[in-house]
N, C-alpha and C positions, 0 to 999 in steps of 0.2 A: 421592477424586474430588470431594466436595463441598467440600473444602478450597479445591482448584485453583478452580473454579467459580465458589465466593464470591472468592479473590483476584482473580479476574478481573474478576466485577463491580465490586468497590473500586477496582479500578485502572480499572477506564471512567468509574465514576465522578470519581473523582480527577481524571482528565486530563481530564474535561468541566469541573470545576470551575475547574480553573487556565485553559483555553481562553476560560470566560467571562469571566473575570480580564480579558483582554487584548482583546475586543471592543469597539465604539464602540457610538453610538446604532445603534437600525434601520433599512437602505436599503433601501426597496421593499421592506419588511416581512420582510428577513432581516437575520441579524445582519450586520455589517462585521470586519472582522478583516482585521488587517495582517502583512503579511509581511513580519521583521526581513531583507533582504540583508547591510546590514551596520550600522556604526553609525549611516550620516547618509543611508541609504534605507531607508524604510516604503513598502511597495508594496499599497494596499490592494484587497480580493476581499471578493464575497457568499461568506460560509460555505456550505460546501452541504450540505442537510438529511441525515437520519440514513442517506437509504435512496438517493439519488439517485444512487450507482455504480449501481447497478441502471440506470436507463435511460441514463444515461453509457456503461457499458460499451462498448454497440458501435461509437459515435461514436469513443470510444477507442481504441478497439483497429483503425478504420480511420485513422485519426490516426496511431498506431503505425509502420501498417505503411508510410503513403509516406513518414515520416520514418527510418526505420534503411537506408537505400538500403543493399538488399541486394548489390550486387555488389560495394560497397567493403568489407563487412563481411562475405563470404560466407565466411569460414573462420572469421572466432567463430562464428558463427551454427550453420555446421557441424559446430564444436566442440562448442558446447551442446545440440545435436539428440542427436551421438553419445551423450555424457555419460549428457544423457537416457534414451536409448535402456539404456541399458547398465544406469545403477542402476534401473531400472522392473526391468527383464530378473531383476536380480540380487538384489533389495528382500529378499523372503522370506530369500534365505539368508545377505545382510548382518545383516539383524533376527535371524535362530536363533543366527547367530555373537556377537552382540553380548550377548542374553540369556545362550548360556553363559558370556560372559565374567565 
């Protein structure tokens, strides 16, 4: 477990390291950081701090909900609910089957 733990941390760190890599100066006192589309578009955004999904979240997630217009998409949707439903239902005895395996 403390194995997994410290890989973990090396790899946040890693990927922060290369991140800073590819950052410009600072805008309005956050870093800038561009986003490759492809070869001949840089699209650039304020990075956003470490914890800022936290109050994003529910902006998001109303954001979300009036862009997947449920009635043209209401059978994935109902799909993934089922899906849902079913391995939640079934978890425990997926997990026992799997361990005896």
């Amino acid at each position: 477990m403390k194995i997994a733990v410290l890989t973990f941390v090396l790899f946040l760190c890693t990927t922060n390291a290369l991140a800073e890599a590819g950052r410009a100066l600072p805008a309005n006192g956050r870093s800038l950081s561009y986003l490759d589309i492809d070869t001949s578009v840089l699209l650039p955004y304020d990075t956003p701090g470490p914890f800022e999904w936290i109050s994003a979240t529910p902006g998001n997630l109303m954001s979300f909900g009036r862009r997947i217009k449920p009635m043209e998409n209401y059978a994935w949707l109902a799909g993934i609910a089922a899906s849902s439903v079913l391995l939640i239902r079934y978890d425990q005895q997926i997990t026992r089957a799997a361990q005896k395996l």
